[in-house]
C-alpha positions as CSV (number, residue, x, y, z in Angstrom):
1,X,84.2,101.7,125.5
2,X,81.2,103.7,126.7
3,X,80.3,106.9,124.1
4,X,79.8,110.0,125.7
5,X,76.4,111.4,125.8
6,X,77.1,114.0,123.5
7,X,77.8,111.7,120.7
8,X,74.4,110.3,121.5
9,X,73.1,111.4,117.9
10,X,75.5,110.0,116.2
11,X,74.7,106.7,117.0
12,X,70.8,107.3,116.7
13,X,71.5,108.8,113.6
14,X,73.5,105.6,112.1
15,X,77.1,107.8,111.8
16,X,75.4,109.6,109.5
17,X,77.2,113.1,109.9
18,X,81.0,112.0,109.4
19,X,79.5,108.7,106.6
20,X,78.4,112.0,104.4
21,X,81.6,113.6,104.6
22,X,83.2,110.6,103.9
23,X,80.9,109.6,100.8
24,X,81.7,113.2,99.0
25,X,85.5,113.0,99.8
26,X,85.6,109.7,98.1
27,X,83.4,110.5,95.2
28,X,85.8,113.2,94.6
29,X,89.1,110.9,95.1
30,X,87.9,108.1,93.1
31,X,86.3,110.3,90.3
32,X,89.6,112.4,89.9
33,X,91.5,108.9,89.2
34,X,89.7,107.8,86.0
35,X,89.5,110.9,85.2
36,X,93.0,111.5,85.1
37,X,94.1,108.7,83.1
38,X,91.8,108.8,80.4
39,X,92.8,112.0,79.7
40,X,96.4,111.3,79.8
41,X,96.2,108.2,77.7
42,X,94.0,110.5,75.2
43,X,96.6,113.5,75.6
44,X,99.3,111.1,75.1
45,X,97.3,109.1,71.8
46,X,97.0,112.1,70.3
47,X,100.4,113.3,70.3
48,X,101.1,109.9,68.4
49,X,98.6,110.8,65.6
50,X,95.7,108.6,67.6
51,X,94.8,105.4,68.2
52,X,92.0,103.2,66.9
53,X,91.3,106.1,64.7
54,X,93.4,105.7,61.8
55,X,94.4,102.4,60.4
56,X,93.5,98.9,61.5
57,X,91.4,98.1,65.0
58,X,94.2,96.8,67.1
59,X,91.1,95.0,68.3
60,X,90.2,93.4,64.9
61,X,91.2,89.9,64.7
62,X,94.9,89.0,63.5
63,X,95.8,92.6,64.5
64,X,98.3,91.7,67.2
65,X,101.0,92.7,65.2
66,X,99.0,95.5,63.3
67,X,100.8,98.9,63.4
68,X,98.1,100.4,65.5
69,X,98.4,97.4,68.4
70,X,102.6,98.6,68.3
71,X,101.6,102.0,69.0
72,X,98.8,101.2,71.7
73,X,101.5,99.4,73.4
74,X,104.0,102.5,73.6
75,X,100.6,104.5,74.8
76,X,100.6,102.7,77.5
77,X,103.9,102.3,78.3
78,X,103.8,105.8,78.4
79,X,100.6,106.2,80.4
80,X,101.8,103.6,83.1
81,X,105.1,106.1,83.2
82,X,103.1,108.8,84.1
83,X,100.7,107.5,86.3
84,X,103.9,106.1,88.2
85,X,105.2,109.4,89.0
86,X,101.3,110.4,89.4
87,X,101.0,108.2,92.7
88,X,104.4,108.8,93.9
89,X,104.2,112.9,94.2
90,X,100.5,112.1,95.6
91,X,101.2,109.5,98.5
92,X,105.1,109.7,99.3
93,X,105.3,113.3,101.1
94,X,102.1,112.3,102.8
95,X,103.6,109.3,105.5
96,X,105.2,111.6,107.5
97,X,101.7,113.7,107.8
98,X,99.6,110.7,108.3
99,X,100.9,109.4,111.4
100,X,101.7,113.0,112.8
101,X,97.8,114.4,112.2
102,X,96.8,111.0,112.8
103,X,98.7,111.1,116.4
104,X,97.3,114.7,116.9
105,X,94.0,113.8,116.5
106,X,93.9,111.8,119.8
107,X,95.1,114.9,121.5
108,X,93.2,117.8,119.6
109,X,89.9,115.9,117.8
110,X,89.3,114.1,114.6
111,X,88.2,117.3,112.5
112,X,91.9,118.3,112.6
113,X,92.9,115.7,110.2
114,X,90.1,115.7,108.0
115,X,90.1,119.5,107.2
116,X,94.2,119.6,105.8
117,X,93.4,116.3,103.4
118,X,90.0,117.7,102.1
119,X,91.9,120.9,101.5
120,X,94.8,119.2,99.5
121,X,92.6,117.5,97.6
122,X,90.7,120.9,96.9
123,X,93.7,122.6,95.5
124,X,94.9,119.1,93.5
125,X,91.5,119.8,91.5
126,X,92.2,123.2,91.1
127,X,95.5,122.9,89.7
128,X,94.0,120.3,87.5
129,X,91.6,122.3,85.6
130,X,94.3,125.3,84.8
131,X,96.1,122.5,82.9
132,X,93.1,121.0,81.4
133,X,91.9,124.8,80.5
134,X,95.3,125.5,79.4
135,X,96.3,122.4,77.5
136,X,99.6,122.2,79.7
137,X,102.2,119.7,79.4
138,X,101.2,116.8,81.4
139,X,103.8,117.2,83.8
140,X,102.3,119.9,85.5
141,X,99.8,117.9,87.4
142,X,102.4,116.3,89.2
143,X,102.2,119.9,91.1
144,X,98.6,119.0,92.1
145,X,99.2,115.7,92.8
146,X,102.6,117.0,95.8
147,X,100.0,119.3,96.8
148,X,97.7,116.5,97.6
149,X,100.8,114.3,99.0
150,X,102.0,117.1,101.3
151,X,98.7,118.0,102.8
152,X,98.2,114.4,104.0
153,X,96.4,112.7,101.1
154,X,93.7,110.1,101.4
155,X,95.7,108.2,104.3
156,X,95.5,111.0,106.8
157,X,91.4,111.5,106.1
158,X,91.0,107.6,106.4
159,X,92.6,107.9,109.5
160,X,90.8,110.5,110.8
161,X,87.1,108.5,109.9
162,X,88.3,105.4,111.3
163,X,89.4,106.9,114.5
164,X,86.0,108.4,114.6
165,X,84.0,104.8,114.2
166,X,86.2,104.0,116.8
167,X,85.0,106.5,119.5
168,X,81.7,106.2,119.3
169,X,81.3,102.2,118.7
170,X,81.5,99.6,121.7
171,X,84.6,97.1,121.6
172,X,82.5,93.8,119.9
173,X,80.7,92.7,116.9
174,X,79.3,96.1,116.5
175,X,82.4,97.5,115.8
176,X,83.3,94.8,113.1
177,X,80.5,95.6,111.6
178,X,80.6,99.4,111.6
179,X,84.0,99.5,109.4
180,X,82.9,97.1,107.1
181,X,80.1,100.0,107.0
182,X,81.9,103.1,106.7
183,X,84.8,101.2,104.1
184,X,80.9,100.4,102.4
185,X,80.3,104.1,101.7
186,X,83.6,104.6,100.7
187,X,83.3,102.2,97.9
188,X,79.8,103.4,97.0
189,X,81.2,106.9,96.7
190,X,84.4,105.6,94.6
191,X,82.1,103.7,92.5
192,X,79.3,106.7,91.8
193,X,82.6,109.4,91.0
194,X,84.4,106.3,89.0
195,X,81.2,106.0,86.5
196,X,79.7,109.7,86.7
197,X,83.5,110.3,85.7
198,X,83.2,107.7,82.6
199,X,79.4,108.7,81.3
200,X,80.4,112.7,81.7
201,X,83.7,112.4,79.8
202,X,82.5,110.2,76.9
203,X,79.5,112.7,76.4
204,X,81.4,115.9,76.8
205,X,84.7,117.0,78.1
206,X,87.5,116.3,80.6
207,X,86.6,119.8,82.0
208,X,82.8,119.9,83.2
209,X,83.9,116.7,85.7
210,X,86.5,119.0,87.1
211,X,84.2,122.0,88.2
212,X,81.8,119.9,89.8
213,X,84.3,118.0,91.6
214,X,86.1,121.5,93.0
215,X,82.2,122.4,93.9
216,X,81.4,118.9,95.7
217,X,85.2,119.2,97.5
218,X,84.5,123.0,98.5
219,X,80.8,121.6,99.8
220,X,82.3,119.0,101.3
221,X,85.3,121.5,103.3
222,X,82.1,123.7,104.6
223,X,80.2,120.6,105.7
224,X,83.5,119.5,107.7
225,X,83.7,122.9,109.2
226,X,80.3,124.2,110.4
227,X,78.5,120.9,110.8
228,X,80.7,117.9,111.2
229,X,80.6,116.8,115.1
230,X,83.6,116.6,116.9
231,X,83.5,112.6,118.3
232,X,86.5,113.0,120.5
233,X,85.8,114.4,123.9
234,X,87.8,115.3,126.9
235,X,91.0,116.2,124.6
236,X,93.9,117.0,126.2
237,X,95.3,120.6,126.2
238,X,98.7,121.3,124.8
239,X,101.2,123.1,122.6
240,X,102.4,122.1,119.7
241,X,106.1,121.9,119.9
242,X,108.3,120.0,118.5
243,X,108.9,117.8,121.9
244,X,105.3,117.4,121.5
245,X,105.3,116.1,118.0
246,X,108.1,113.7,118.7
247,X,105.9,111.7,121.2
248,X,103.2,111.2,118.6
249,X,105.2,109.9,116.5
250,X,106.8,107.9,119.1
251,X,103.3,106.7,120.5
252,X,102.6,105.7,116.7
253,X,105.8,103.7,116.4
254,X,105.6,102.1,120.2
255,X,103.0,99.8,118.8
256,X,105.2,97.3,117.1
257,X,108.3,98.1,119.3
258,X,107.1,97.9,122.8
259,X,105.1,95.0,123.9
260,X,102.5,95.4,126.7
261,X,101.4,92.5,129.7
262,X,99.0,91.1,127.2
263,X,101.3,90.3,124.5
264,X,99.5,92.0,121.7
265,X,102.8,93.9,120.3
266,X,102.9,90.8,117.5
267,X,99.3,90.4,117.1
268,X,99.4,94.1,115.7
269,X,102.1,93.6,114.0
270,X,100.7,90.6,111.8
271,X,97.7,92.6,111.8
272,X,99.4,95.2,110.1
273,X,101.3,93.1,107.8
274,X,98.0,91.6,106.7
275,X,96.2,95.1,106.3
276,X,99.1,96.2,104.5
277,X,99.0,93.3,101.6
278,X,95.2,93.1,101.4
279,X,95.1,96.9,101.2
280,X,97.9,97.0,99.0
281,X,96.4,94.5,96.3
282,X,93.4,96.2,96.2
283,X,94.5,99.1,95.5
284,X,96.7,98.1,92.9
285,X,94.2,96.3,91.3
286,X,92.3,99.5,90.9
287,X,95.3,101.3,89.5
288,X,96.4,99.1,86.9
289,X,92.7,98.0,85.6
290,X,91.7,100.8,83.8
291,X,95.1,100.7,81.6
292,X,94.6,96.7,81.0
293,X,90.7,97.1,80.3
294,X,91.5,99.7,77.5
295,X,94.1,97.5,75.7
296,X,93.8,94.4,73.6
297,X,91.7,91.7,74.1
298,X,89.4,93.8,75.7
299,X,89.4,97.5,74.2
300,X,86.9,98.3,76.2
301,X,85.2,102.0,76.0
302,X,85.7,104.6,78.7
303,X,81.9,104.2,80.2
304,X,82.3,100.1,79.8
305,X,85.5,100.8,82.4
306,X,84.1,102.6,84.7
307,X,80.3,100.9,84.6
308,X,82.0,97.8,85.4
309,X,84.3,99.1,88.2
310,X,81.0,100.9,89.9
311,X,78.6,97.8,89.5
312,X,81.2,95.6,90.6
313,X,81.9,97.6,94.1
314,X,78.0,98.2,94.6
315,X,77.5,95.0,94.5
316,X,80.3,93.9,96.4
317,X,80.0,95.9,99.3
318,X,76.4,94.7,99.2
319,X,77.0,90.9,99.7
320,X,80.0,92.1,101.9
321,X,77.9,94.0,104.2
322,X,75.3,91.1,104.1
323,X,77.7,88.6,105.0
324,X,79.5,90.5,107.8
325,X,76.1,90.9,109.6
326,X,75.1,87.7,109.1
327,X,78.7,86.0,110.1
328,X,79.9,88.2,113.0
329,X,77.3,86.8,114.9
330,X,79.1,83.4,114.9
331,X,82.7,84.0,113.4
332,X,85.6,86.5,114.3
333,X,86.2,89.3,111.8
334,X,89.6,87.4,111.1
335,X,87.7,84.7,109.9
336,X,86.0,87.0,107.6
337,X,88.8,88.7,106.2
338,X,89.8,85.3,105.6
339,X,86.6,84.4,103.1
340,X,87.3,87.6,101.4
341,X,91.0,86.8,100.6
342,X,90.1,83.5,99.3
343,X,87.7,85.4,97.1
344,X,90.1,87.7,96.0
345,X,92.9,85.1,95.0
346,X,90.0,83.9,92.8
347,X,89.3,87.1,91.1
348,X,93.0,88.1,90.3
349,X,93.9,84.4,89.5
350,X,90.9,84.6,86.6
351,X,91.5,88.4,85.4
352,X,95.0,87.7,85.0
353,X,94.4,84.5,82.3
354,X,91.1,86.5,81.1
355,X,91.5,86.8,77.2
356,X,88.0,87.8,76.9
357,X,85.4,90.1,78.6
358,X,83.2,87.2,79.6
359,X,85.6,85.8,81.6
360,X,86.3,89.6,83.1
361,X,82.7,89.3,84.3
362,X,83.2,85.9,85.4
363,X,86.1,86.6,87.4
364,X,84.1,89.8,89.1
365,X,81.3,87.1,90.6
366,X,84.7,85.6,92.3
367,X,85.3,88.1,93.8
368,X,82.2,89.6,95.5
369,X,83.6,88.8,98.9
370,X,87.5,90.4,97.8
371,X,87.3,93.5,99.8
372,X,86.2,92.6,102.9
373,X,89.6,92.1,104.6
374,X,91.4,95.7,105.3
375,X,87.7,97.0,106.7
376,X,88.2,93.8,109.3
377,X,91.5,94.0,110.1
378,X,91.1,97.6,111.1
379,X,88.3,96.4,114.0
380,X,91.1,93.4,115.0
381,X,93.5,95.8,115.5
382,X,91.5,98.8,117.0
383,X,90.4,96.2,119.9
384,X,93.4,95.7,121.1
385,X,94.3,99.5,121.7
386,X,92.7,101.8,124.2
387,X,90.4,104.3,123.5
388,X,93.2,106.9,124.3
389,X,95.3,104.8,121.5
390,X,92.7,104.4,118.5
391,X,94.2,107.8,116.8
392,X,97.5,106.9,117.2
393,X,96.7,103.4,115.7
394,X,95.1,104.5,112.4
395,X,97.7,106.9,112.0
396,X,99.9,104.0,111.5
397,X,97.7,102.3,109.7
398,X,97.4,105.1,107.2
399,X,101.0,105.4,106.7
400,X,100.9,102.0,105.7
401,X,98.0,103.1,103.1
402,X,100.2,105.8,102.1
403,X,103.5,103.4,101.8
404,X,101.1,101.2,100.1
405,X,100.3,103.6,97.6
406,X,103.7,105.2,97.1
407,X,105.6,101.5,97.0
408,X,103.4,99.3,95.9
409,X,101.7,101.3,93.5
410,X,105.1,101.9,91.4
411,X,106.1,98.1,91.6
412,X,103.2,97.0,89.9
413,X,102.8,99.5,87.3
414,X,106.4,99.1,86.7
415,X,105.2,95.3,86.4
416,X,102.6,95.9,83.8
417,X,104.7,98.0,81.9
418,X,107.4,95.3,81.6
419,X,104.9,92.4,80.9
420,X,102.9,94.3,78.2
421,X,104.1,92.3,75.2
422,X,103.9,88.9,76.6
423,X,101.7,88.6,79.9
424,X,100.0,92.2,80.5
425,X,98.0,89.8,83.1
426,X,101.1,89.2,85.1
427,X,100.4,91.6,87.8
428,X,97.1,90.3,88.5
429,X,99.1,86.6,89.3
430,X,101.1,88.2,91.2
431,X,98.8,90.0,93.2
432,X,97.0,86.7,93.8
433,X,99.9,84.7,95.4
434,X,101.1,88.0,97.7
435,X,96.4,87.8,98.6
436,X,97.4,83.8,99.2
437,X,100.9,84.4,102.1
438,X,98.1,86.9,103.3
439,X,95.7,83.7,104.0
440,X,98.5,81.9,106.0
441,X,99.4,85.2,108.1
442,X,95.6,85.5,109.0
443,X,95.4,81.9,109.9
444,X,98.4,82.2,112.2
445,X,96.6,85.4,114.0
446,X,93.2,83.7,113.9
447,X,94.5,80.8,116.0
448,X,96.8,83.1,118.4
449,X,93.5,84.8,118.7
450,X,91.4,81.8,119.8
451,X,94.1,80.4,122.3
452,X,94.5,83.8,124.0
453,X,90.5,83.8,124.5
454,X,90.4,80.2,125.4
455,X,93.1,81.1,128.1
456,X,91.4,84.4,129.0
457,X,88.1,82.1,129.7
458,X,90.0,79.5,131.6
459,X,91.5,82.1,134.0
460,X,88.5,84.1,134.4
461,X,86.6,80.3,135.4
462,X,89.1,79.8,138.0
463,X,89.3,83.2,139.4
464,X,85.3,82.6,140.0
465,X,85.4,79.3,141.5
C-alpha cells in the first residue's frame, strides 16, 4: 500500500497530526472514568453517614467484621450497580454506530467518524457538570453517558484512528509497529487524565476536572475540524440512503461470512476472537480496579489509584514499544501478542491472590508486556484486507470494543459484586484463564500463518524456476 503524496507530511511528521487528536480524546475519556466513580462512591458513602470517617478503619487490623468494613461492602455493591448501568447506556446504543461510521469512512474520509464521537463525549461532560453543580441524583448521568453511547462512543473514534494508520502505513513491520504506537499514546493520554483526575480531586473538587475536560474536548473538536488532515483520498461520491447504508453494514459483516480465494475469512475471524478477549480483559481490568484498590486489604487513597494506574501504563507502553521494535524485526506481531498474553495471565493470576500492596506492585512488573496484544492483532487483521477494506474492518473491530464494553463490562462487575465477601479477587482469576484460551487461539493463527507463507514461498519458487 503506496501513501498518496499528499499524506507525505504525515509520515515525515511521525502521524503527528491525528496522534494529537487522539492523545486529548483519551485524556478526556480516561480522566472522566476515575473521575466518575470516585465521586459516586463518595456521593453514595455519604449518603450512608461515611466511611472510614466515623468508627473503626475497616483497614485496622481485626476489622473484617468491624461495622465500618459491613458498610464499605454495601458502598460498593452499590457503586459496582451503578457503574454497571454507567457502561451499559455509554457503549450499548453505540454498536450499531460503530460499524455504520466506521463503513462510511471508507467512502467519505476518516474525519467523519471522529467528529460525532468527540462531540458525544463533549456533551457527556457537559451533562456531567450540571449534576455535579446541581448535586443531582446520580441517575442523571446515565443521560450523559446514552449521549455518549448514541453518538458512537470510544469504538467509533478508535475506528476512525486505526483506519487512518492504516492509510498511510505500508503492509509490513512498519505497520505492526505503528499501532503498537498510536495504542502507546492512547495509553499515555489515559494514564496523564487517570492521575491529573486523582491529584486534582483529592486537592480540590469533583468540579474543576470537569471544566477543563469540556475545554480540552471543545479544543480537541476545533483541532479535528480546521487542522486535522483528511488521510483518505480518492473517496467515492455517493448519497446516503438507506440502500447505501445497508451495504456498509453488509461489507462490515462479509468479513466473517464470505470467504475469499485466499482463505482468510477464518484467519479474521480468530483474529477477531482474540482481539475481542484480549481487549475485553483489559478493559475490565481497568473498570473493576479502582473499586478493588479502594476496599480492604488495600484501602488505598484516590491519588495512590490513579498514580499507580498512570505509572503502570507509562511504563508499560514503554517496554512494549521497545520490545515491538526490537522483535518485529525477527518475529510476527502474533508472536508478540503472544508474550504479552503470557504477561498478562501473570499479572491477573497475582492481583487476584494479592492481600497486600506489595504484591499489587509485584504483580504490575508481570505485567509490563500485558497490553501489547489488541494493538497487534489490529496490524494481523488490517493485512489481510485491502486498502479499500481497512474502514470497513475497524468498524467491526470497534463494534466488538463496544460489545466488549457493553457485555463484558456488566459480567464482570456483576462478578465482583457477587464475590465481594469471600473472593473480591475472583474476577481477576477469571480474567486470567479467558487471557490463557486466548494463548491457544493465537497459537493456532500463528501456525496457520506460517504454513500459508511457507506455501506462498514454495509457489512463488516454482513459478520462478
Amino acid at each position: 500500500m503506496k501513501a498518496s503524496p499528499a499524506c507525505g507530511h504525515l509520515h515525515s511528521g511521525g502521524m503527528f497530526p491525528w496522534s494529537r487528536s487522539h492523545l486529548d480524546s483519551s485524556a478526556a475519556l480516561i480522566m472522566t472514568l476515575p473521575l466518575t466513580q470516585f465521586y459516586m462512591y463518595d456521593k453514595i458513602a455519604e449518603g450512608y453517614g461515611g466511611v472510614n470517617k466515623t468508627t473503626a478503619d475497616p483497614c485496622s487490623p481485626g476489622a473484617d467484621n468491624s461495622s465500618d468494613a459491613k458498610l464499605e461492602n454495601k458502598i460498593q455493591s452499590k457503586a459496582a450497580d451503578y457503574n454497571i448501568f454507567l457502561i451499559f447506556t455509554a457503549t450499548f446504543p453505540g454498536i450499531l454506530q460503530t460499524i455504520l461510521l466506521g463503513s462510511l469512512s471508507d467512502r467519505y474520509g476518516r474525519k467523519l467518524s471522529m467528529l460525532l464521537p468527540i462531540s458525544g463525549l463533549l456533551s457527556k461532560l457537559i451533562v456531567y457538570l450540571i449534576v455535579f453543580e446541581l448535586d443531582l441524583p446520580l441517575g442523571y448521568l446515565f443521560i450523559g453517558s446514552a449521549i455518549e453511547g448514541f453518538s458512537g462512543g470510544f469504538g467509533t473514534m478508535l475506528t476512525a484512528i486505526f483506519g487512518c494508520a492504516a492509510d498511510i502505513t505500508p503492509v509490513g513491520p512498519k505497520r505492526g509497529f505503528r499501532m503498537a504506537v498510536i495504542q502507546a499514546v492512547m495509553s499515555f493520554g489515559s494514564a496523564s487524565g487517570s492521575l491529573v483526575a486523582g491529584i486534582w480531586i483529592e486537592e480540590a473538587n469533583f468540579k474543576q476536572p470537569l471544566y477543563f475536560l469540556i475545554a480540552l474536548s471543545s479544543a480537541t473538536l476545533l483541532f479535528t475540524i480546521f487542522i486535522f488532515p483528511e488521510t483518505r483520498r480518492n473517496l467515492t461520491k455517493g448519497s446516503l440512503t438507506v440502500k447505501e447504508h445497508l451495504k456498509l453494514l453488509k461489507k462490515s459483516i462479509q468479513f466473517y461470512t464470505k470467504d475469499t480465494p485466499d482463505k482468510r475469512r477464518w484467519k479474521l475471524i480468530v483474529s477477531l476472537m482474540t482481539f475481542f478477549t484480549s481487549f475485553s480483559v483489559d478493559l475490565i481490568k481497568a473498570t473493576v480496579l479502582t473499586l478493588y484498590l479502594l476496599a480492604t486489604p488495600f484501602c488505598w487513597s484516590k491519588i495512590q489509584i490513579t498514580g499507580y494506574a498512570a505509572a503502570r501504563t507509562i511504563i508499560n507502553w514503554i517496554c512494549i514499544l521497545g520490545l515491538t521494535h526490537i522483535l518485529l524485526r525477527r518475529f510476527s506481531e502474533v508472536t508478540i501478542a503472544i508474550i504479552g498474553c503470557v504477561s498478562n495471565i501473570l499479572f491477573l493470576g497475582l492481583l487476584g491472590c494479592a492481600q497486600s500492596s506489595v504484591l499489587v506492585i509485584v504483580a504490575a512488573a508481570f505485567g509490563i508486556f500485558s497490553e501489547a496484544a489488541p494493538a497487534m492483532m489490529r496490524s494481523v487483521m488490517s493485512k489481510l484486507v485491502s486498502p479499500d477494506e481497512q474502514g470497513a474492518l475497524f468498524a467491526s473491530v470497534g463494534t466488538m470494543e463496544m460489545a466488549a464494553a457493553a457485555v463484558f463490562g456488566v459480567v464482570a462487575t456483576l462478578i465482583y459484586k457477587a464475590s465481594l465477601s469471600f473472593f473480591p479477587g475472583l474476577i481477576f482469576v477469571i480474567l486470567a484463564g479467558l487471557i490463557f484460551i486466548t494463548v491457544l487461539m493465537l497459537g493456532a493463527l500463528s501456525y496457520s500463518l506460517k504454513k500459508s507463507s511457507s506455501q506462498l514461498s514454495q509457489t512463488i519458487t516454482v513459478t520462478v524456476d
